[in-house]
C-alpha positions in Angstrom: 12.5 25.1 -57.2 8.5 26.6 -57.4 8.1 24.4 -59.8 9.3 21.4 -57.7 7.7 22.4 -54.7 4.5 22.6 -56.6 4.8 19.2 -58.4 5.5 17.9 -54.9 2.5 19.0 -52.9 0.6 18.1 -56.0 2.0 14.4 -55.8 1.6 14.7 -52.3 -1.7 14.9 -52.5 -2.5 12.7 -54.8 -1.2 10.1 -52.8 -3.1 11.1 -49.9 -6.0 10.5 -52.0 -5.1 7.2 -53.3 -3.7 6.4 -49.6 -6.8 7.1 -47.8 -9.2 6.8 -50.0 -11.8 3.6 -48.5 -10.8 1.1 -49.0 -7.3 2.5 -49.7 -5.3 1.9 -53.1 -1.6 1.0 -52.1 -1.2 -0.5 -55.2 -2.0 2.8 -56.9 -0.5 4.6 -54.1 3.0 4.0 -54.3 4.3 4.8 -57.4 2.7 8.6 -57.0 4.7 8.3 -53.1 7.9 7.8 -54.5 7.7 10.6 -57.2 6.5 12.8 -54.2 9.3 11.3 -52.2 12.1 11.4 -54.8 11.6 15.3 -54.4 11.7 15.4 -50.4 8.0 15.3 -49.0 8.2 13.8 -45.8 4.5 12.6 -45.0 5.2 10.8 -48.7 9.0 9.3 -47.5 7.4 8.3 -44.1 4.0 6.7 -45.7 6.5 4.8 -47.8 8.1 3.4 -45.8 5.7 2.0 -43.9 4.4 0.3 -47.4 7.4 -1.3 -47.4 7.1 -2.4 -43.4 4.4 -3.3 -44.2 4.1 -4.9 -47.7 1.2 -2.7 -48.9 1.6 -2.2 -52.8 4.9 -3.5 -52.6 6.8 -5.7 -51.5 8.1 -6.2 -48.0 11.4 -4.2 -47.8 12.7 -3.6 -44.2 15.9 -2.2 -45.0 13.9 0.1 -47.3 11.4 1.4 -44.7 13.9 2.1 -42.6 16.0 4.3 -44.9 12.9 6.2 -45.7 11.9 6.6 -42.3 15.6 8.1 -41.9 14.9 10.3 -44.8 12.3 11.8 -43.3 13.2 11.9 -39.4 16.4 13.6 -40.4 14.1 16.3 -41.9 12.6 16.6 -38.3 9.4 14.8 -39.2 7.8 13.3 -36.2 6.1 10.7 -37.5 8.9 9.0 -39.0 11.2 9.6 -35.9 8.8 7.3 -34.2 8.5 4.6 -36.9 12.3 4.5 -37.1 12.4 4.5 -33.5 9.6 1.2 -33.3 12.5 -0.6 -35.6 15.0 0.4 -33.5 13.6 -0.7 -30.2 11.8 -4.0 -31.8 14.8 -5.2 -33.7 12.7 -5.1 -36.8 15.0 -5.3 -39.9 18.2 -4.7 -37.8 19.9 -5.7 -34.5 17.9 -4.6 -31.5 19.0 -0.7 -30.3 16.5 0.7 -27.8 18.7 3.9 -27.2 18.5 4.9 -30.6 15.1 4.2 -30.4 14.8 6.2 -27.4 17.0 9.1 -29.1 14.4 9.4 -32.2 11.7 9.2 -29.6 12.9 11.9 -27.6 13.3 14.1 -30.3 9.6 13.6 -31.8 8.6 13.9 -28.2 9.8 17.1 -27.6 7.7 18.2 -30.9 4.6 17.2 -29.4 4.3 14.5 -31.0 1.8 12.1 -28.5 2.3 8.6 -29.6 6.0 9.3 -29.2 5.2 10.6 -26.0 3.6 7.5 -25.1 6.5 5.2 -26.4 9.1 7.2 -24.7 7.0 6.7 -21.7 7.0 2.9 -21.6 10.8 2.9 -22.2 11.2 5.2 -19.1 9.2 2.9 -17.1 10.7 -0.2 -18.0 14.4 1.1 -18.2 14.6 0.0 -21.7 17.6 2.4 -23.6 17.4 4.6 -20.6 17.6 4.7 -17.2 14.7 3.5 -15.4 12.7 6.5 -14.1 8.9 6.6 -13.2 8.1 9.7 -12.9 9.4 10.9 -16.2 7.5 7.9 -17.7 3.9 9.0 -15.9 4.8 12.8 -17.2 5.1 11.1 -20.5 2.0 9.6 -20.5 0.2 12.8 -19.2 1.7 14.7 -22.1 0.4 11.8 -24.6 -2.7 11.5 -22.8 -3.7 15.5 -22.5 -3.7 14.9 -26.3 -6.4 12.0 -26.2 -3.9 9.6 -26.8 -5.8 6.4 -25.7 -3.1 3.7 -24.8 -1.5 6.5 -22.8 -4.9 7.6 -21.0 -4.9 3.8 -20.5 -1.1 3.5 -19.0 -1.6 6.8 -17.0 -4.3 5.3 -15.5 -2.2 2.6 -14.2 0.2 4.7 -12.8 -2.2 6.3 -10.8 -3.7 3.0 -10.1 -0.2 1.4 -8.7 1.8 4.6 -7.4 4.3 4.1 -9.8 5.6 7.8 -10.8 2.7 9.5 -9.3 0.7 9.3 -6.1 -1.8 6.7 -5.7 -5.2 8.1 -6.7 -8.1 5.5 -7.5 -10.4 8.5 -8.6 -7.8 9.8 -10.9 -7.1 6.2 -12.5 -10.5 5.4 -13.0 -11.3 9.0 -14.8 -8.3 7.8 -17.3 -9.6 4.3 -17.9 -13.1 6.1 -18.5 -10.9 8.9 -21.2 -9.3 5.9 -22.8 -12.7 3.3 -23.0 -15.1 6.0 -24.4 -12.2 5.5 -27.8 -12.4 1.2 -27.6 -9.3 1.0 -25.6 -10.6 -2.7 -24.3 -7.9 -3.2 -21.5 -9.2 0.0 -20.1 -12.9 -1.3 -20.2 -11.8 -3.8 -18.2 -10.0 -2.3 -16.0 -13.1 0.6 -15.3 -15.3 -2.4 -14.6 -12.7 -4.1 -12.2 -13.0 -0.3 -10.3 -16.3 -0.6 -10.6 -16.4 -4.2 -8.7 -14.1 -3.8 -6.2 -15.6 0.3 -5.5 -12.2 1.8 -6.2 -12.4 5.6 -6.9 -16.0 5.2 -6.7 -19.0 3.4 -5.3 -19.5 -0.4 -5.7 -21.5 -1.0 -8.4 -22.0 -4.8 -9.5 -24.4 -3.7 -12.5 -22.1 -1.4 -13.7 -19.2 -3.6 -13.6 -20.9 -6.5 -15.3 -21.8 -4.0 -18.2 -18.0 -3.5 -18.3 -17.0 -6.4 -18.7 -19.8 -7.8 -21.0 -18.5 -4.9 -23.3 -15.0 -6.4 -22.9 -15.9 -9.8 -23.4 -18.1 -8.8 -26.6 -14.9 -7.5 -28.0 -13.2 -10.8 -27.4 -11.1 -10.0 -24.5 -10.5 -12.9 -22.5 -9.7 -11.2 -19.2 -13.6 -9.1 -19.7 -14.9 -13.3 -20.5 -13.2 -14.8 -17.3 -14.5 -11.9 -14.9 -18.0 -11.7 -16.6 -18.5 -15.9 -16.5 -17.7 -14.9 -12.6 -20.3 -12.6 -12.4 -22.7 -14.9 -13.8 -21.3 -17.7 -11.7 -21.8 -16.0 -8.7 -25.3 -13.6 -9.8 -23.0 -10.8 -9.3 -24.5 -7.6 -11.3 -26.5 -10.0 -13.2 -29.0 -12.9 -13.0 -27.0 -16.0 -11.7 -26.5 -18.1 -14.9 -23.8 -21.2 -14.4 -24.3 -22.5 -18.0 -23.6 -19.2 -19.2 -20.6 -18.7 -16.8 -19.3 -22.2 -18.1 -19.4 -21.0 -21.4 -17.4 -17.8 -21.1 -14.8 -19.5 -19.0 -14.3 -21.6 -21.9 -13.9 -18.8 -24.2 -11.4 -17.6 -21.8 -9.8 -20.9 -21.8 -9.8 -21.1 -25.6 -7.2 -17.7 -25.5 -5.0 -19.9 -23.1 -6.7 -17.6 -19.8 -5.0 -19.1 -16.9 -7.4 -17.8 -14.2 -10.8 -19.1 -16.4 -8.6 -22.5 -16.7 -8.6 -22.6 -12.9 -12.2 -21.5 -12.3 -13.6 -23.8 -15.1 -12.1 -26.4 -13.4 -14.1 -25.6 -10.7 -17.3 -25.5 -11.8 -16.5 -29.3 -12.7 -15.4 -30.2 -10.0 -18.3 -28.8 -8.1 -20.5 -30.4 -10.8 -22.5 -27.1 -11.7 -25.3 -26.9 -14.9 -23.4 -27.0 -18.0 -20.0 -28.9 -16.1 -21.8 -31.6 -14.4 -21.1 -34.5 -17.5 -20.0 -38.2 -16.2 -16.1 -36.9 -16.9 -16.3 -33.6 -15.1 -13.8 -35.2 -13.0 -11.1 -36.1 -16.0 -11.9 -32.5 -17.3 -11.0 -30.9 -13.5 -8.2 -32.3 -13.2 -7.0 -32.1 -17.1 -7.5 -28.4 -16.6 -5.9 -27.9 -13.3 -3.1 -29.7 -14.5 -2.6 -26.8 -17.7 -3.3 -24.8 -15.7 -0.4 -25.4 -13.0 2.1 -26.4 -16.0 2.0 -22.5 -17.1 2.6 -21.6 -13.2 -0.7 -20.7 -12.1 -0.1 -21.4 -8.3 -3.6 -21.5 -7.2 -4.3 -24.3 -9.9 -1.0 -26.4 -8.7 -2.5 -26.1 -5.0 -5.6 -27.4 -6.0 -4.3 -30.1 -8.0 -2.8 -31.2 -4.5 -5.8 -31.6 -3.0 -7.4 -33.6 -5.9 -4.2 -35.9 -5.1 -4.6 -35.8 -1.3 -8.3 -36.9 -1.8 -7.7 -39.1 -4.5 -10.5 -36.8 -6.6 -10.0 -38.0 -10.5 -6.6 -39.0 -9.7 -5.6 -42.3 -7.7 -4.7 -40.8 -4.4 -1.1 -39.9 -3.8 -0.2 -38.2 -0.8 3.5 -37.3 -1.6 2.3 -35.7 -4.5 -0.1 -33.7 -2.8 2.7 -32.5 -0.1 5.1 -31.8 -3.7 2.6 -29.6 -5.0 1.6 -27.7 -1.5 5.4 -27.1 -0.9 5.7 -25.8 -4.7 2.5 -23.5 -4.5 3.4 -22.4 -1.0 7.5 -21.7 -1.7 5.8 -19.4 -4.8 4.0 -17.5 -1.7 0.9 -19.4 -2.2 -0.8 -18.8 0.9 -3.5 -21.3 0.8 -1.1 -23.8 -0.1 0.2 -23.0 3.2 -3.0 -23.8 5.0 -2.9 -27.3 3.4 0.1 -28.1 4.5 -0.5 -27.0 7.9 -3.5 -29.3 7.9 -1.3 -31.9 6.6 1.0 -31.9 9.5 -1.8 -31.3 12.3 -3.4 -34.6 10.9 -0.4 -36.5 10.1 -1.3 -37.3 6.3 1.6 -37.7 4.3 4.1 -36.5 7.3 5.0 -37.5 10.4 2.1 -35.5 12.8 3.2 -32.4 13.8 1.4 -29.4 15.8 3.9 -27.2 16.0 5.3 -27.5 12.4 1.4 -27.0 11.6 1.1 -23.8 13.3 4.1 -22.4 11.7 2.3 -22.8 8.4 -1.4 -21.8 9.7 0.9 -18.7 10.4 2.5 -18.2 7.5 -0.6 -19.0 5.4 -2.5 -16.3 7.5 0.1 -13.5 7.0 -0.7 -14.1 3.5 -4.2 -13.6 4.5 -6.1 -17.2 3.7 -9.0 -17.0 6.1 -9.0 -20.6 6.8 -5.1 -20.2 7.6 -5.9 -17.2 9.9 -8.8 -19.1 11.6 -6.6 -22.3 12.1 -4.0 -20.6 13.7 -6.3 -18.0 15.8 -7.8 -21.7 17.1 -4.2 -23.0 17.6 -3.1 -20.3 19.5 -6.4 -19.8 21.6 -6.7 -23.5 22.5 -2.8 -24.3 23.2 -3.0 -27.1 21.0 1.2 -26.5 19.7 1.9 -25.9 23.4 0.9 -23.0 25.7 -1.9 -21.1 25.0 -0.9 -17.6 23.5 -4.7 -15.9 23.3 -3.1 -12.3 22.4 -1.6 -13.7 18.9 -5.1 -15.9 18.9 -6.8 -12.1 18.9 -4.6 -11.0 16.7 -6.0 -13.7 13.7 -8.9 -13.3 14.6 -9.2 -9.5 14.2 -7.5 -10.3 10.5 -10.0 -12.5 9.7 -13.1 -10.5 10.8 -11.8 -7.4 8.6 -11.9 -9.9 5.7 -15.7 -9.8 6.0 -16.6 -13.4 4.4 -19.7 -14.6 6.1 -20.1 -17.0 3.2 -16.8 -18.9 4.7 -17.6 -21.2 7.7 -13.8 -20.5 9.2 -15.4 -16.6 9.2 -18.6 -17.4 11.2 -16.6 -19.5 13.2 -13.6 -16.8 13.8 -16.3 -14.5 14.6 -17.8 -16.1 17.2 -14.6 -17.1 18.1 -13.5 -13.9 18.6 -16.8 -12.7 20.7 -15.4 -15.4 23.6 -12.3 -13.8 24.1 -14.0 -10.2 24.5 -16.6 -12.3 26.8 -13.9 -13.7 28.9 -10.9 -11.0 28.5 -8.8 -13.8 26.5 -6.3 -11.9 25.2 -7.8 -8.9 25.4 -10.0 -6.6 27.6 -12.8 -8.0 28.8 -16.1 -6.1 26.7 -19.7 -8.0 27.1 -21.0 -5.4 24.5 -18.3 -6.4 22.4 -19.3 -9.7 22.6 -22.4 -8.8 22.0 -22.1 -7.2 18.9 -19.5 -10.2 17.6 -22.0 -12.9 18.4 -25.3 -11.2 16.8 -22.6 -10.5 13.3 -21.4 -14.6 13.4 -25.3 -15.8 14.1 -26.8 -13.4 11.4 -24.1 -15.3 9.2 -25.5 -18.5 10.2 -23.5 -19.7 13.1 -25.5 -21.6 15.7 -22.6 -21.6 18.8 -23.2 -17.9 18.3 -26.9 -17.3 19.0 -25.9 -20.3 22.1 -23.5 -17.9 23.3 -25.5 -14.9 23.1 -28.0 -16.4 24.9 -25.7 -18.3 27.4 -23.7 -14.6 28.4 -27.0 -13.3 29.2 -28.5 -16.1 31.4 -25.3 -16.3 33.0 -23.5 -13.3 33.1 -26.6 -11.1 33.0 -29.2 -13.3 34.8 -31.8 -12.2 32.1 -33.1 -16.3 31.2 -35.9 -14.6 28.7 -33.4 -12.5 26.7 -31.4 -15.8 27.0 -34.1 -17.9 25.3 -35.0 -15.3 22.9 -31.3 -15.5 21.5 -31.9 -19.4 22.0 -35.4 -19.3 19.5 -33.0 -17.4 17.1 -30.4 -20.1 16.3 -33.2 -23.1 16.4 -34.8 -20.7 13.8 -32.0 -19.6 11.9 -29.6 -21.9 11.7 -29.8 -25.5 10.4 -26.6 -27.6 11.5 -25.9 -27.7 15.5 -27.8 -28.5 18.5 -26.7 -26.0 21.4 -29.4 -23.7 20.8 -32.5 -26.2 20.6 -30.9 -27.9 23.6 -30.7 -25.0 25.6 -33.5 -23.8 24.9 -35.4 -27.3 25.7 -33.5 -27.1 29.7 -35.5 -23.7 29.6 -39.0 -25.0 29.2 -37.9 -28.1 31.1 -37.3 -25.8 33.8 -39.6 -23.4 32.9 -36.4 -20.1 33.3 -37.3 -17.6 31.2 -40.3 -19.2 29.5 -43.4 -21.0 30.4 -42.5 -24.4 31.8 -43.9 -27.1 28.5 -42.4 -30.7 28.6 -43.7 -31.4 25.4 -42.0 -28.3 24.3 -39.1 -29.5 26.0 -39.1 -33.0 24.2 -39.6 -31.5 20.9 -36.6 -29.4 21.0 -33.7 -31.8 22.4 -34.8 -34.4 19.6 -34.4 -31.3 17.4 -30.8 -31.1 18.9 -30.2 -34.7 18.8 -31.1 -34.7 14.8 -29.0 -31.4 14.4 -25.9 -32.6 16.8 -23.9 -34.0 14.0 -21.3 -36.0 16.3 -21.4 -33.6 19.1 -20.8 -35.5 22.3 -21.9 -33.3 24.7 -25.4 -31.9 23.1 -25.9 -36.2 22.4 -25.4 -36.9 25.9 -27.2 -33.7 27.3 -30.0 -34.0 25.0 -30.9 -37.8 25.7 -30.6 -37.7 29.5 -33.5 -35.0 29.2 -35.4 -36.8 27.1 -34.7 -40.1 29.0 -36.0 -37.9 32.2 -39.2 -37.1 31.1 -39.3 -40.7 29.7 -39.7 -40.0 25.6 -38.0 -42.1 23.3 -35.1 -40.6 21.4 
C-alpha cells in the first residue's frame, strides 16, 4: 500500500507537470493521469475527466468524464463535485437534472469550495433544482466572493445593486464591481462605469465612466462599445467625436447589440459625420426594422414614426398606429405619447381629445417628458373638457424633477409650471416660486419665460425697470420668440422703465416680427407699433 501511495503521488505529479506546464502537454498528460487515476488520485480522476469533456489528448468522451468526475466526487473531492454537478445541471452528456447538480454542489459548497459556492448561488436565485430563495443565493455569493471569486464579487454586486436577497446598497454594489474588475471580470467593468455615469454609490464622474467603458469596449464587450459610442456621441467624459461614436455602435451592432442597433439608426437618421451618406435613410430604417424584429420596443416606436412621416418609408399611417399600439401594449411609454398625438390631431383615427389625454396620461406615468408636458397642458388648458389645473401641477412637478433642459417640452413645463404658482392654478399662489421657475426655464432658453418674469414684475410688482431688465435677458438669450423684444420695444415706446428711444423701439418689434414664428398676437402687436411710429415692417 506505501508503495502505491508513493507511485501515485509520484504520477500525480508528473502529470501536474505535463498538465501545467506552458503551453500544457495533454497529449503527454493523459496516459501518466490514468496510471495516477487507476490507483485513486482524485486531482488525477477529476483532471481526466475534464480531458475527456473536453477532448484535450483524447478524445471527446462525455460518458467517460462523467464517471471520472463521480470517481472522484464520491471520494469527497470538490472539484469534481462541481464538474459533475456543471453536467448535471447543463444536460451535458445526459438528460438535464439540476437537483442532482444542486446536490453535488451543496456538498462541495459546504467544503468551502468557492466556485461551487457561486454555482449553488445562481441556482438558488433562479429556482433551478431548488426552491427559489434569494437570500440564500446572495449568502452564497458572499461566501464565493470573500474568497476572491470574481463572477461571484460580480453577481453580489448585483444583488446589492437590485435588492434581491440583500438590502439595496449602491456603495456596497459598486465596491464588488470594483473587487471583481481589478481580476478582468468585463461585465463588472461595465457595470462600475454605468455607477460611475449615473453617480450611484459615488459621485458622478463622466471621465471616469468613459475610462470604464473604453476598457470594456477594448476587450470587445459590446455593451462597454454601445455606451462608450454614447459618450462620444454626446462629448460625455470625452471630446465629442460622432465618427468615432458611429463606429463603436457598429461594433456593437456587429455582436447583434440591440440598443447600438437603435442608436445607430439615429445618427442616420439625424445625418451626423460618419452617418450622413445619400442612403442614411434606407440604413435608418433597415436598422430600426432589426431592431424591432428582436423586440426592441423603443426601435418598433420609432419605426412608427418613420411611417407616420413617411421618412425612408412611403408613408403609412395604419402602420404607424400598429406599431404605437405594439410598443405602447409592451409599456412603451413614448409610444404612448405618439398615439396621444395621433388622436389629438386626428392622423390615422378619428380626432379625439379625450382619448388623447388618456394616453398623454398613461405615457407620463411611464415618465416620457413630452407625455407628461402634453398632458400637464391638457389638463391646464381644458382642452378634453374642464380644466383640472391640480392634475396639470401634478405633471408638471414630474417633469421638472426630470431635469432635461435640453428638451423643449422641459423649458416649456417649466415655465409652465411658474404660471400656476403666479396665479394659484392649482396650487397656492407663490410669486417667489414663480420667480425661481421662470429664471430655471429662461436660463434653459425659454423666451415666454424671461416675458413672464418681466411681465409679473411690471404688473404684479409695478417695478417696469426690473421688468425690462428680465425683458433685455430673453432678446439676449434666447433666439426663437418675440414676446420679449416686443415688450421690451412698448417700454422705450413709452419710455416705463427705460429711457423713452423710438428708434430703440422700432428696432426691437422688427426683432420680434423676425423672431414671431406664426405668433398672431406678437405679429399684430408688433406691426401696429411700428405702423404708429410710421416705419416699414
Amino acid at each position: 500500500m506505501i508503495l502505491d501511495a508513493n507511485e501515485r503521488e509520484r504520477l500525480a505529479r508528473q502529470a501536474q507537470e505535463l498538465f501545467l506546464a506552458e503551453p500544457a502537454d495533454y497529449a503527454a498528460a493523459v496516459p501518466v493521469l490514468r496510471q495516477a487515476a487507476a490507483l485513486g488520485d482524485v486531482w488525477c480522476l477529476c483532471t481526466l475527466g475534464w480531458c475527456c469533456e473536453f477532448g484535450k489528448g483524447t478524445e471527446l468522451d462525455l460518458p467517460q468524464a462523467a464517471w471520472l468526475y463521480r470517481q472522484a466526487a464520491d471520494k469527497g473531492y470538490p472539484p469534481a463535485q462541481c464538474n459533475l454537478a456543471v453536467l448535471h445541471i447543463t444536460g451535458k452528456g445526459m438528460a438535464p437534472d439540476p437537483a442532482q447538480g444542486a446536490y453535488w454542489l451543496e456538498k462541495a459548497a459546504v467544503q468551502g469550495f468557492a466556485r461551487a459556492q457561486y454555482l449553488l448561488g445562481t441556482l438558488y436565485q433562479d429556482g433551478r433544482g431548488v426552491e427559489k430563495d434569494q437570500k440564500r443565493a446572495a449568502r452564497l455569493f458572499g461566501d464565493a466572493a470573500f474568497q476572491g471569486y470574481a463572477a461571484a464579487q460580480f453577481s453580489l454586486g448585483v444583488c446589492y445593486e437590485r435588492g434581491r436577497g440583500v438590502e439595496r446598497n449602491f456603495e456596497t454594489a459598486l465596491h464588488q464591481y470594483q473587487l471583481a474588475a481589478a481580476q478582468g471580470h468585463i461585465a463588472a467593468v461595465y457595470n462600475a462605469g454605468y455607477f460611475y455615469e449615473m453617480g450611484l454609490g459615488t459621485e458622478r464622474d463622466p471621465v471616469k465612466a468613459a475610462q470604464l467603458y473604453a476598457q470594456a469596449a477594448e476587450a470587445g464587450d459590446s455593451d462597454g462599445q454601445c455606451s462608450l459610442a454614447w459618450c462620444y456621441d454626446t462629448g460625455t467624459g470625452v471630446e465629442k467625436d460622432p465618427r468615432k461614436a458611429v463606429e463603436l455602435y457598429q461594433k456593437a451592432v456587429d455582436q447583434g447589440h440591440l440598443r447600438a442597433m437603435h442608436n445607430l439608426a439615429w445618427c442616420y437618421r439625424m445625418g451626423q459625420p460618419g452617418a450622413d451618406g445619400p442612403d442614411r435613410k434606407e440604413k435608418a430604417v433597415e436598422l430600426f426594422r432589426r431592431a424591432a424584429s428582436q423586440g426592441y420596443m423603443s426601435s418598433v416606436c420609432d419605426l412608427g414614426i418613420c411611417y407616420q412621416e413617411g421618412w425612408g418609408v412611403p408613408q403609412d399611417l395604419d402602420k404607424a398606429l400598429e406599431l404605437y399600439r405594439k410598443a405602447a401594449d409592451r409599456g412603451l411609454a413614448k409610444a404612448m405619447n405618439c398615439l396621444g398625438e395621433c388622436y389629438w390631431r386626428g392622423e390615422g383615427v378619428e380626432q379625439s381629445l379625450q382619448t388623447a389625454l388618456e394616453w398623454f396620461e398613461k405615457g407620463a406615468a411611464g415618465g416620457n417628458p413630452e407625455a407628461q408636458f402634453n398632458a400637464a397642458w391638457f389638463l391646464d388648458e381644458g382642452l378634453a373638457g374642464e380644466a383640472d389645473h391640480t392634475r396639470a401641477v401634478k405633471w408638471y412637478e414630474a417633469l421638472l424633477k426630470q431635469t432635461l433642459p435640453e428638451r423643449e417640452c422641459w423649458r416649456n413645463g417649466v415655465n409652465n409650471l411658474g404660471e400656476c404658482y403666479r396665479y394659484g392654478r392649482g396650487v397656492k399662489k407663490d410669486l417667489d416660486m414663480a420667480e425661481k421657475l421662470y429664471r430655471l426655464a429662461g436660463q434653459s432658453g425659454n423666451d415666454m419665460a424671461w416675458f413672464n418674469l418681466g411681465e409679473m414684475y411690471h404688473q404684479e410688482k409695478g417695478d417696469a425697470v426690473a421688468a425690462a431688465g428680465y425683458y433685455r435677458i430673453g432678446v439676449e438669450k434666447c433666439t426663437e420668440g418675440g414676446d420679449c423684444a416686443l415688450a421690451l420695444a412698448l417700454l422705450y415706446e413709452s419710455g416705463q422703465g427705460v429711457e423713452q428711444n423710438e428708434d430703440k423701439a422700432v428696432e426691437l418689434a422688427r426683432l420680434a416680427l423676425k423672431r414671431a414664428g406664426g405668433d398672431e398676437q406678437v405679429i399684430r402687436d408688433a406691426t401696429a407699433l411700428l405702423d404708429r411710429q410710421g416705419a416699414q415692417h
